[in-house]
DOTITI-139019 format. One record per residue (C-alpha): x, y, z; residue in three letters; residue number from 1. Coordinates in steps of 0.1 Angstrom, whole numbers. Example, Ala and Ser with C-alpha at 12.3 -4.5 7.8 and 13.67 -1.06 7.14 Angstrom:
# residues 2
+-------+-------+-------+---------+-----+
!    c1 !    c2 !    c3 ! residuo ! num !
+-------+-------+-------+---------+-----+
!   123 !   -45 !    78 !     ALA !   1 !
!   137 !   -11 !    71 !     SER !   2 !
+-------+-------+-------+---------+-----+
***
This chain:
# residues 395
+-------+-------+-------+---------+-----+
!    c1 !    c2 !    c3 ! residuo ! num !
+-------+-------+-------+---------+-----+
!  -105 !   440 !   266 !     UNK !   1 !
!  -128 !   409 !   266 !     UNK !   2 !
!  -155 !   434 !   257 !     UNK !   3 !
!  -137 !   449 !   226 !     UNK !   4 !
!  -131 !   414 !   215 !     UNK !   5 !
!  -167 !   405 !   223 !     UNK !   6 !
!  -179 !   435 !   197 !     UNK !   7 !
!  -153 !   424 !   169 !     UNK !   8 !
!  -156 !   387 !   168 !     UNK !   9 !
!  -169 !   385 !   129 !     UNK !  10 !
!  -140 !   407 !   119 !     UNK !  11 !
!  -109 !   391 !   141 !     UNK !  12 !
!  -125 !   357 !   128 !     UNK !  13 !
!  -124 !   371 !    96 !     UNK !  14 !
!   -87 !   383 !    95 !     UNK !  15 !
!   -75 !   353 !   112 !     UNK !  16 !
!   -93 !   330 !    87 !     UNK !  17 !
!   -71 !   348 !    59 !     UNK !  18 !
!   -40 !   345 !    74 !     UNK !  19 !
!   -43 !   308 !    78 !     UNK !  20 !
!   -49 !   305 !    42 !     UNK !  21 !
!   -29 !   334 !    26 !     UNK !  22 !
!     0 !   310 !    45 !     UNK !  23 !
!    -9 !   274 !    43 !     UNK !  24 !
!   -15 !   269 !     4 !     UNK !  25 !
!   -28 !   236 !     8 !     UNK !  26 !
!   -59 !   248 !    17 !     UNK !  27 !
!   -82 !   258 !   -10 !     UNK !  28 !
!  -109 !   285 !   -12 !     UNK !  29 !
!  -135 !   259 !    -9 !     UNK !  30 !
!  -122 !   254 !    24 !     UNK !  31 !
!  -128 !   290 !    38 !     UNK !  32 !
!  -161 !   286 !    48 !     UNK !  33 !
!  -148 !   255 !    70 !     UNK !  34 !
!  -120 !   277 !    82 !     UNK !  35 !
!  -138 !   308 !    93 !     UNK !  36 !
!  -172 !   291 !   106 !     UNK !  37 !
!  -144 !   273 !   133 !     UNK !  38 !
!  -121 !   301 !   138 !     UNK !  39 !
!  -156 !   322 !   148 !     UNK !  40 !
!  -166 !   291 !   172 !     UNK !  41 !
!  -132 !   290 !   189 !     UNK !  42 !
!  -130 !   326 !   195 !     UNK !  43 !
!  -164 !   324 !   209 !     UNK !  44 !
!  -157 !   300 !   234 !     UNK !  45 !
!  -125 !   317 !   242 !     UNK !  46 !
!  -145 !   350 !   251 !     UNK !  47 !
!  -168 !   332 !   271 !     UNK !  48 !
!  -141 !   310 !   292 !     UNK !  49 !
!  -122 !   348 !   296 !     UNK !  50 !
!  -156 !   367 !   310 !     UNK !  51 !
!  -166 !   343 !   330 !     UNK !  52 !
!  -126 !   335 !   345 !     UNK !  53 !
!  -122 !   301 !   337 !     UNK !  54 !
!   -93 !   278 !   335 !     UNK !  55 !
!   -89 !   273 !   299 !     UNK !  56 !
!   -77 !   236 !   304 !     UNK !  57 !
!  -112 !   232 !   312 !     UNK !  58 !
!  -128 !   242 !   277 !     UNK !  59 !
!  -148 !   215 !   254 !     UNK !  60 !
!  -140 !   223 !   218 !     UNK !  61 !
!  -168 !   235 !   199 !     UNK !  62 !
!  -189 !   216 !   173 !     UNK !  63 !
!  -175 !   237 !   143 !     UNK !  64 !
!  -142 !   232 !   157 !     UNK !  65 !
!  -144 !   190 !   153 !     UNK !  66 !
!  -166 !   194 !   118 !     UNK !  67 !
!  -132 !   219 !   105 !     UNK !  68 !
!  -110 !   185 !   117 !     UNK !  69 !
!  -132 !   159 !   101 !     UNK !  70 !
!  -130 !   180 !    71 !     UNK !  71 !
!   -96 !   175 !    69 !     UNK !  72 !
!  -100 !   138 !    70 !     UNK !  73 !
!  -126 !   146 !    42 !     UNK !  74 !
!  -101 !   163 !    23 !     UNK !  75 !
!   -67 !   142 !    31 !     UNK !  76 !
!   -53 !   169 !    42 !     UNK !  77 !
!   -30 !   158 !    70 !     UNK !  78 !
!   -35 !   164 !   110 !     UNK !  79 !
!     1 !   180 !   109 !     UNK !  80 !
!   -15 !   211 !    82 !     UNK !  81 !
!   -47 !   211 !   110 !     UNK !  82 !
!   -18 !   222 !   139 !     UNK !  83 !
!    -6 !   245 !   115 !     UNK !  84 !
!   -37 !   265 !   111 !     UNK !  85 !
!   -39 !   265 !   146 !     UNK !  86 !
!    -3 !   279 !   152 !     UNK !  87 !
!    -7 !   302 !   127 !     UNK !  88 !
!   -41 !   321 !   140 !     UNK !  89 !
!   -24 !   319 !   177 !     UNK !  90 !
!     2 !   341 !   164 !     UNK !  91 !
!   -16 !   363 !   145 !     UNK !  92 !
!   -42 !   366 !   174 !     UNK !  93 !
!   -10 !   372 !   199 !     UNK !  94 !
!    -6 !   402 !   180 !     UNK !  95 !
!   -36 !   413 !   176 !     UNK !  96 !
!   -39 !   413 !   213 !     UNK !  97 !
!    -4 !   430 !   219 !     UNK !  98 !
!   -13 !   458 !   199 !     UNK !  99 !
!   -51 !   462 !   217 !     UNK ! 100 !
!   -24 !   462 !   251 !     UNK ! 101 !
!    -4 !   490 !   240 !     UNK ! 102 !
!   -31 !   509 !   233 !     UNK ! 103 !
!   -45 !   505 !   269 !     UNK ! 104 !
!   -16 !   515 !   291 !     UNK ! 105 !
!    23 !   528 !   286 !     UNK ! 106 !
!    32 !   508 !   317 !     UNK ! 107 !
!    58 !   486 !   302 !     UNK ! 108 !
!    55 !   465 !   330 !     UNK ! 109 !
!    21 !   462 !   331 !     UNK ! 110 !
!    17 !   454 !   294 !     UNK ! 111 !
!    45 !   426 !   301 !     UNK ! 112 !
!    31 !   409 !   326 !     UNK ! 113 !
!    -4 !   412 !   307 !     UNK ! 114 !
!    13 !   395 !   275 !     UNK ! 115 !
!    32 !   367 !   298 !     UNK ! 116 !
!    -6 !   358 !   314 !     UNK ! 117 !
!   -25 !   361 !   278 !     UNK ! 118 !
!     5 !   337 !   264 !     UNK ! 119 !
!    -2 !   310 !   289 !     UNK ! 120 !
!   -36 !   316 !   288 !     UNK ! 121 !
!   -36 !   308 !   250 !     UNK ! 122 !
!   -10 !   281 !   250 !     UNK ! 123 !
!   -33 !   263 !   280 !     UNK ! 124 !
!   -65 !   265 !   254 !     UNK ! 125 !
!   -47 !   254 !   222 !     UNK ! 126 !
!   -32 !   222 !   241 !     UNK ! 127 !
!   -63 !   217 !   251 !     UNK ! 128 !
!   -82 !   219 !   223 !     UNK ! 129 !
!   -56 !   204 !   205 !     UNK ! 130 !
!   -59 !   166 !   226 !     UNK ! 131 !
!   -98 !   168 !   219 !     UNK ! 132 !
!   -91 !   170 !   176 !     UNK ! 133 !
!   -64 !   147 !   176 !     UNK ! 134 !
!   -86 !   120 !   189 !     UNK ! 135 !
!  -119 !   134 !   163 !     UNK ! 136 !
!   -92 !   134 !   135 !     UNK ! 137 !
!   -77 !    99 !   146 !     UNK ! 138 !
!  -113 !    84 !   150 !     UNK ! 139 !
!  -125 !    98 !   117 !     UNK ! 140 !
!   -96 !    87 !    96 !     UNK ! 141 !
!   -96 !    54 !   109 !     UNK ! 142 !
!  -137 !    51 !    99 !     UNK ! 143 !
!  -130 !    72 !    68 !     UNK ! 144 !
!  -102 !    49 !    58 !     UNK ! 145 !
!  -123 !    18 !    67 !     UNK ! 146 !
!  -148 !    29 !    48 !     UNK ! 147 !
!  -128 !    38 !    17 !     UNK ! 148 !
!  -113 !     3 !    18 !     UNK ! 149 !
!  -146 !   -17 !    19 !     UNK ! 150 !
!  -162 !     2 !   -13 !     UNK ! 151 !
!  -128 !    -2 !   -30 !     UNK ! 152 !
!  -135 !   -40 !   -22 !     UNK ! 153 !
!  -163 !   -46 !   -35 !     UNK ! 154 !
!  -159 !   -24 !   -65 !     UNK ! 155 !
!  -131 !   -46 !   -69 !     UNK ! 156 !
!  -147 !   -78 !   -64 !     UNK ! 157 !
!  -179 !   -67 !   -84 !     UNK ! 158 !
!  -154 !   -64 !  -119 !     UNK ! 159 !
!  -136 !   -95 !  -108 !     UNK ! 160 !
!  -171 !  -116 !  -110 !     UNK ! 161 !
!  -180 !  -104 !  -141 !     UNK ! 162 !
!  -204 !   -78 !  -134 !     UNK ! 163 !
!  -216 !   -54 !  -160 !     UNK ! 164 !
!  -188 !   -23 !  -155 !     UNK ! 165 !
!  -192 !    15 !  -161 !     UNK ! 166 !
!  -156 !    16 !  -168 !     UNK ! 167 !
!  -156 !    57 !  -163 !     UNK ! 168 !
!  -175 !    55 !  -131 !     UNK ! 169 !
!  -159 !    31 !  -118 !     UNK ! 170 !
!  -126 !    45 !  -121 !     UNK ! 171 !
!  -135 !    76 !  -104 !     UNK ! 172 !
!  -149 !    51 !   -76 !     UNK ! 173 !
!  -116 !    36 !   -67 !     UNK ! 174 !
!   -93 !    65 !   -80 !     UNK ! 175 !
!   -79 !    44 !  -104 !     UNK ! 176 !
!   -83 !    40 !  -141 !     UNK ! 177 !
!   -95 !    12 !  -159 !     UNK ! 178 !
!   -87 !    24 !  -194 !     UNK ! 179 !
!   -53 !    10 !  -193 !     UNK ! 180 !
!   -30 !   -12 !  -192 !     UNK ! 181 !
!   -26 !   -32 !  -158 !     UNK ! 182 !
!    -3 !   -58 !  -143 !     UNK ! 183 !
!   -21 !   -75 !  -111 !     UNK ! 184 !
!     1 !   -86 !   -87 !     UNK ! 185 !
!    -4 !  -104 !   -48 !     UNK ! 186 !
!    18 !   -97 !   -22 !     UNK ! 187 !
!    16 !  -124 !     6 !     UNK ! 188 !
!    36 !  -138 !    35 !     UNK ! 189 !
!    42 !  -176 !    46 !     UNK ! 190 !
!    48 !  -166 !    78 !     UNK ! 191 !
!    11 !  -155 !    84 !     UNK ! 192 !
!     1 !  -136 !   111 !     UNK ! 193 !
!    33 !  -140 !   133 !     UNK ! 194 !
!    48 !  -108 !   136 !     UNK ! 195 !
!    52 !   -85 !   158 !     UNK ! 196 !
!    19 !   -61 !   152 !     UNK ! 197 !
!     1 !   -90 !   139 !     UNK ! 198 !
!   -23 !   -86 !   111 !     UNK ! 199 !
!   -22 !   -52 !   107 !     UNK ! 200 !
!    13 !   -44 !   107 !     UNK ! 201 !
!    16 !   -72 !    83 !     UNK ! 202 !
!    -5 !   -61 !    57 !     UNK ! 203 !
!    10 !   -24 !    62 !     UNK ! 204 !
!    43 !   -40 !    53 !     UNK ! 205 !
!    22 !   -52 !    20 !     UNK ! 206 !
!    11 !   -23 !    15 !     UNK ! 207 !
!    42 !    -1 !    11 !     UNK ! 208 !
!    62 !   -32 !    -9 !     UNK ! 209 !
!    30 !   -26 !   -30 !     UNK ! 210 !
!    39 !    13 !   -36 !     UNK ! 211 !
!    72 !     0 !   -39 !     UNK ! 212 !
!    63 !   -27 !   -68 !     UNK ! 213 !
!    40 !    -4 !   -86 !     UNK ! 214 !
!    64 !    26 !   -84 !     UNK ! 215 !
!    92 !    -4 !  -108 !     UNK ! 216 !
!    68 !    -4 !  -129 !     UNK ! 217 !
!    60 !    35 !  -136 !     UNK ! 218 !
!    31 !    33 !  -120 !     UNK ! 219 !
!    24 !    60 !   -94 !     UNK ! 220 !
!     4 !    40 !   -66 !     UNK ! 221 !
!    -8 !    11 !   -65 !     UNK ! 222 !
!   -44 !    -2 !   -62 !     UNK ! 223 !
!   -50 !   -23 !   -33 !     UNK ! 224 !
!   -75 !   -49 !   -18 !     UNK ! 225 !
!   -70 !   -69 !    12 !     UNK ! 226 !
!   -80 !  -104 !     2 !     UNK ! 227 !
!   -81 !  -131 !    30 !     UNK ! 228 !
!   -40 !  -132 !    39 !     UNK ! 229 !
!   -26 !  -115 !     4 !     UNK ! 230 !
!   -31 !   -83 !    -8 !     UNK ! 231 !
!   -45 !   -76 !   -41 !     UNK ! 232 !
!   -31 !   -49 !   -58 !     UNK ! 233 !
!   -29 !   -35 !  -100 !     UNK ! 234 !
!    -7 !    -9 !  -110 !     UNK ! 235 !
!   -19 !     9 !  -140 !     UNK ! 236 !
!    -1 !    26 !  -169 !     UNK ! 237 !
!    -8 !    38 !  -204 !     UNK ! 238 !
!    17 !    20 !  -220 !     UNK ! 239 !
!    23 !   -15 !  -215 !     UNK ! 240 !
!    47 !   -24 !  -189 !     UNK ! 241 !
!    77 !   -47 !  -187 !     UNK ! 242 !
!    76 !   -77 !  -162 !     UNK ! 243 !
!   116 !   -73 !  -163 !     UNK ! 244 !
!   112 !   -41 !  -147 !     UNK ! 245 !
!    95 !   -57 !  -117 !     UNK ! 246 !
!   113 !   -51 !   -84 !     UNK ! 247 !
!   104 !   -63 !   -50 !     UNK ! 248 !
!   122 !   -36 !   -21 !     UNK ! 249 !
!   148 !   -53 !    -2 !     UNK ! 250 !
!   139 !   -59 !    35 !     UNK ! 251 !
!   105 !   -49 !    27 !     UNK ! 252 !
!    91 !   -79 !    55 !     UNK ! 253 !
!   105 !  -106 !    62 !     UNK ! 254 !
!    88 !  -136 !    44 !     UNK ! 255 !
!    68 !  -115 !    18 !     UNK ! 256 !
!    69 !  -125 !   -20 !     UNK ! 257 !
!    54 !  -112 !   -44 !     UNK ! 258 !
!    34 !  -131 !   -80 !     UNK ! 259 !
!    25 !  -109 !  -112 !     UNK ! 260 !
!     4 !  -119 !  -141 !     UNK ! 261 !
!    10 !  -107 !  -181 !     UNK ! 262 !
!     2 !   -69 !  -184 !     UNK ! 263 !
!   -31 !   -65 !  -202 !     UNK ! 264 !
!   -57 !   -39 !  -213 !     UNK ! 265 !
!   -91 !   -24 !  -193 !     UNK ! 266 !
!  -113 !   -43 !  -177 !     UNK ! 267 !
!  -104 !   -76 !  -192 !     UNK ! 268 !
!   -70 !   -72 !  -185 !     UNK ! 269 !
!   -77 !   -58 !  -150 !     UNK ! 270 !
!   -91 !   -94 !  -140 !     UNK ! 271 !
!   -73 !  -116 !  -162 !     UNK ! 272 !
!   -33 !  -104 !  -151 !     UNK ! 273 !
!   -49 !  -110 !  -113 !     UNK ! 274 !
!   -58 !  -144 !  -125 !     UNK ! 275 !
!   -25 !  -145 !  -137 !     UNK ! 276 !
!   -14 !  -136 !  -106 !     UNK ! 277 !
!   -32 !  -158 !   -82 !     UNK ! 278 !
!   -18 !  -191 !  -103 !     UNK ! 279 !
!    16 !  -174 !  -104 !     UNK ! 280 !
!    10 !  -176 !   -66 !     UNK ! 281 !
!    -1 !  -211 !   -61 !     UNK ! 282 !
!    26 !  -223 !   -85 !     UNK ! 283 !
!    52 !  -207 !   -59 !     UNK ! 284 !
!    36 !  -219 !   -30 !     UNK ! 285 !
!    39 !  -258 !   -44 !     UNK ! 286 !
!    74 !  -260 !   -51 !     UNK ! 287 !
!    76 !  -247 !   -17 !     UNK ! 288 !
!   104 !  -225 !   -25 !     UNK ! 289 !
!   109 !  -191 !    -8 !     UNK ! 290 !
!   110 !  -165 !   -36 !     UNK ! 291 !
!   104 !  -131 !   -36 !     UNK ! 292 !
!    93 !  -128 !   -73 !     UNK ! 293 !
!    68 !  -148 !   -93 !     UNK ! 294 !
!    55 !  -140 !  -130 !     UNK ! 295 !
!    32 !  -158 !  -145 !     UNK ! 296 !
!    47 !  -159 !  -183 !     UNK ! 297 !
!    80 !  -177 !  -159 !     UNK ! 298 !
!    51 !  -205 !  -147 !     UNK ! 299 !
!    28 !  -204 !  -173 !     UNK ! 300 !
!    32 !  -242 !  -178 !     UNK ! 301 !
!    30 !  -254 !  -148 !     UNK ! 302 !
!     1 !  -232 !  -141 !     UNK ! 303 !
!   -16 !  -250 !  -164 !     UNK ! 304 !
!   -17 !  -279 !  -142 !     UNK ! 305 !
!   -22 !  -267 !  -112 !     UNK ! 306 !
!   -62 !  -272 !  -112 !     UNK ! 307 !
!   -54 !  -312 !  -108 !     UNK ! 308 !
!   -25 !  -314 !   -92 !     UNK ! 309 !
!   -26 !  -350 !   -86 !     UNK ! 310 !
!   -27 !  -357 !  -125 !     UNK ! 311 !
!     1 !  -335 !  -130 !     UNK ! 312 !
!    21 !  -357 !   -99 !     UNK ! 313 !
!    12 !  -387 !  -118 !     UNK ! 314 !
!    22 !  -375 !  -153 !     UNK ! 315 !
!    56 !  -367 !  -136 !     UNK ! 316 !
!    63 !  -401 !  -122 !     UNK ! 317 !
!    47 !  -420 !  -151 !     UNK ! 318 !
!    74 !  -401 !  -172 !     UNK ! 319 !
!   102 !  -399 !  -149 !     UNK ! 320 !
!   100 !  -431 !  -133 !     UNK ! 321 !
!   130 !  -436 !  -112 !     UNK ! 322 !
!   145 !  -403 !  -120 !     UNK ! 323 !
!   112 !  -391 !  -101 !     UNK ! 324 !
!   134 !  -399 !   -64 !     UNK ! 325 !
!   137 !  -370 !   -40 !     UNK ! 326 !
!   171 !  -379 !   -30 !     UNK ! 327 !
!   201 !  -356 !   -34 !     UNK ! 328 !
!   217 !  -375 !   -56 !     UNK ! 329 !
!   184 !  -379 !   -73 !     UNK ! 330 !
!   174 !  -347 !   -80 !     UNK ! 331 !
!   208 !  -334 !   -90 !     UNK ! 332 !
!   208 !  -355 !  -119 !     UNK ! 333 !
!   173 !  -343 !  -126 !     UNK ! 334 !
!   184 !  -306 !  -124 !     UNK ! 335 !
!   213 !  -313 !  -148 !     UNK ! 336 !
!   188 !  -328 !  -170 !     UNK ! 337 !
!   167 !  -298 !  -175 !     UNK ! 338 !
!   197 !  -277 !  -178 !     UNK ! 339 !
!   208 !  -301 !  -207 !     UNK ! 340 !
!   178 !  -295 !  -223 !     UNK ! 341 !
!   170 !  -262 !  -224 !     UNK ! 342 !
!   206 !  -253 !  -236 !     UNK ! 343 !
!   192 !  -278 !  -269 !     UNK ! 344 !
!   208 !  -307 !  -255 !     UNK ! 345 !
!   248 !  -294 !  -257 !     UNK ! 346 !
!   269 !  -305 !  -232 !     UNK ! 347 !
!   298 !  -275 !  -228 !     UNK ! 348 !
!   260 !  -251 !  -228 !     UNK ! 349 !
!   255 !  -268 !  -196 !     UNK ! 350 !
!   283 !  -276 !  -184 !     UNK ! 351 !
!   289 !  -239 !  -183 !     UNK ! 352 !
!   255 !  -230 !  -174 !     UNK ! 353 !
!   262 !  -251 !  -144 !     UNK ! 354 !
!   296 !  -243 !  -135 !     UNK ! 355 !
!   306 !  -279 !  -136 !     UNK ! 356 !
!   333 !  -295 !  -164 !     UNK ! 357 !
!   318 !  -312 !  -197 !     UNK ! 358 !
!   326 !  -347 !  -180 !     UNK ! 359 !
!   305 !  -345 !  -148 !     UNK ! 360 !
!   274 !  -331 !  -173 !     UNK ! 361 !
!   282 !  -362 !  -200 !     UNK ! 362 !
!   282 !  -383 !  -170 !     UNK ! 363 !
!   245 !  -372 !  -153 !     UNK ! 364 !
!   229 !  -370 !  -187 !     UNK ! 365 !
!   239 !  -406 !  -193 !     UNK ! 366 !
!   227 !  -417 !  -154 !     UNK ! 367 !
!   195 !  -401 !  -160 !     UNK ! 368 !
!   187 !  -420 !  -189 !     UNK ! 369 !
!   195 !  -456 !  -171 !     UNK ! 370 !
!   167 !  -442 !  -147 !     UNK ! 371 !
!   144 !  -438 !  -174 !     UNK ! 372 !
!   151 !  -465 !  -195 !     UNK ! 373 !
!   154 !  -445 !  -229 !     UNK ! 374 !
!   178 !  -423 !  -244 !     UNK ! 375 !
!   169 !  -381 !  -232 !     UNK ! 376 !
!   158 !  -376 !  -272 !     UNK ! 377 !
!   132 !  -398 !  -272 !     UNK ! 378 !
!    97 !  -379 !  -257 !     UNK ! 379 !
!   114 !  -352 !  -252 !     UNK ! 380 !
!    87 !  -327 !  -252 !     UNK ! 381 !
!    71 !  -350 !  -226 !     UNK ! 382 !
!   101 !  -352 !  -205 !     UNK ! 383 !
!   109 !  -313 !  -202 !     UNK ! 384 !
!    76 !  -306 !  -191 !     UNK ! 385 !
!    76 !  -334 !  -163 !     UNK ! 386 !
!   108 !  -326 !  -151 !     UNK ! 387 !
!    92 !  -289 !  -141 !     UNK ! 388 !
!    59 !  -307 !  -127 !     UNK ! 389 !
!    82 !  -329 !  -110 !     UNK ! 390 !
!    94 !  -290 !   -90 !     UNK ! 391 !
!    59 !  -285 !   -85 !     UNK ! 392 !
!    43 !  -315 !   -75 !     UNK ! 393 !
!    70 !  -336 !   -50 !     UNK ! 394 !
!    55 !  -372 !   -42 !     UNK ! 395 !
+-------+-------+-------+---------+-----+
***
């Protein structure tokens, strides 16, 4: 038997290399050369472990045999589709061998026991083997993906500098096209590092709310780029996209928010919305609320200040004065104040805006201006924008 296989290696190769790709579609014909050149390998080494009687738990997988699972990793093809090649020649092979058996002896009992050994011979060598490109494929995909990552960075940070850009080339760099229109976004956590993975976990969490983000937006993935402790990331569309349509996954991570700049258009847009993003960001971080959205067009004003932040804190106290207190009592009148303002200075507006009657609203209004010393219609321009820096920039 070992013999006859011997003498017809290049043809059982042959047929088993078609039968893993006549049933697993995801391989392509460019892949055959990869399949057959490590199905001839393994059925080589398998010959030579049976002629010479050695355990097959004892085999070292051959070198075309690791190249066929790095090629896989090549291809993103997953480990999962690599077993299933596997499987799939083992049972074609099983009968291959079953029918060489029956044409050997008509002892039913001799061909039984023959198949029972051959079976656990096989299933010993494809466990095996099996360990040996788990750990190739694992390594591989970790350097493969490492590697992907840090020429995605500094693609990324090359166009965010300002450097000269093959737009086209480019885009089929990072798989991602540049010739339309993007919204940047960062996805970050206050709570650092301290969870349980660490890093790494962390910024997989980031990654999928980024899919998740992207995806609100009609964007199929998202590009990412790990950036100190946010993630970077630009979902692209051909049509403009709607910040309204932004949503950030529910129990995504605990602690991760989320800041978008204004959609905009190729390579201009690409690094002004992360701009966008990055002061969306910071405005977020200095009120020092918890929020699991930001957009820049929301923040746009006090972004605009957020380069001197001390001017901005003294522009808010200078106009405020008094009404510039953090104490509760303090700031509710403040709050009611804005609210009385954007709703063009009506007091039912607010009253119902707030959920509070017309008389408590007449009556903060009225407080506030005793704190600063002139009647809420005088400067007003001034005094809306202070009472936001005043969110932004606590003294």
């Amino acid at each position: 038997m070992v013999e006859t296989l011997s003498a017809e290696l290049d043809e059982i190769s042959a047929a088993l290399a078609d039968t893993i790709h006549e049933h697993l579609d995801e391989l392509d014909d460019d892949m055959r050369t990869w399949t057959l050149q490590s199905t001839r390998a393994n059925l080589g080494v398998m010959v030579t472990l049976m002629r010479e009687g050695a355990d097959p738990r004892t085999v070292t997988a051959p070198q075309e045999a690791l190249g066929y699972a790095k090629e896989y990793v090549v291809r993103g093809l997953d480990f999962v589709l690599l077993q299933r090649a596997y499987r799939t020649a083992q049972g074609e092979f099983a009968g291959m061998i079953l029918g060489r058996l029956r044409e050997a002896t008509d002892d039913p009992d001799h061909l039984a026991e023959a198949m029972v050994f051959f079976n656990a011979w096989i299933f010993a060598w494809i466990e095996t083997i099996e360990r040996q490109l788990t750990d190739v494929y694992m390594s591989e995909r970790e350097q493969w993906v490492r590697g992907a990552a840090a020429v995605r960075a500094a693609e990324v940070r090359a166009i965010l500098k300002g450097a000269p850009v093959d737009a086209a080339a480019v885009s089929q760099r990072l798989g991602y096209d540049l010739d339309r229109f993007h919204v940047g976004f960062v996805v970050w956590s206050e709570d650092g590092e301290d969870t349980p993975g660490g890093a790494q976990a962390l910024f997989g969490e980031m990654e999928q709310v980024a899919g998740a983000v992207a995806e609100s937006l009609g964007a199929r993935s998202a590009l990412t780029v790990a950036q100190g402790r946010h993630l970077a990331c630009w979902a692209g569309r051909r049509e403009p996209q709607h910040l309204g349509d932004l949503r950030v996954p529910r129990g995504a991570g605990k602690g991760l928010s989320v800041a978008a700049g204004t959609p905009a258009h190729g390579v201009e847009g690409f690094v002004l919305s992360h701009r966008e993003a990055l002061l969306a960001r910071r405005v977020a971080q200095l009120r020092g609320e918890r929020t699991a959205r930001a957009t820049y067009p929301d923040l746009a004003l006090e972004a605009l200040m957020v380069d001197d932040v001390e001017a901005a804190r003294r522009f808010a106290e200078r106009e405020l004065g008094p009404l510039a207190a953090r104490d509760d009592s303090t700031l509710r009148l403040a709050a009611t104040l804005a609210v009385f303002l954007d709703e063009g200075a009506s007091f039912v507006r607010a009253a119902r805006r707030l959920g509070v009657h017309t008389n408590t609203v007449t009556y903060r209004v009225r407080r506030a201006e005793e704190l600063l010393g002139h009647p809420v219609s005088d400067r007003q321009l001034e005094l809306r924008v202070a009472l936001r820096l005043a969110r932004l920039v606590p003294s």
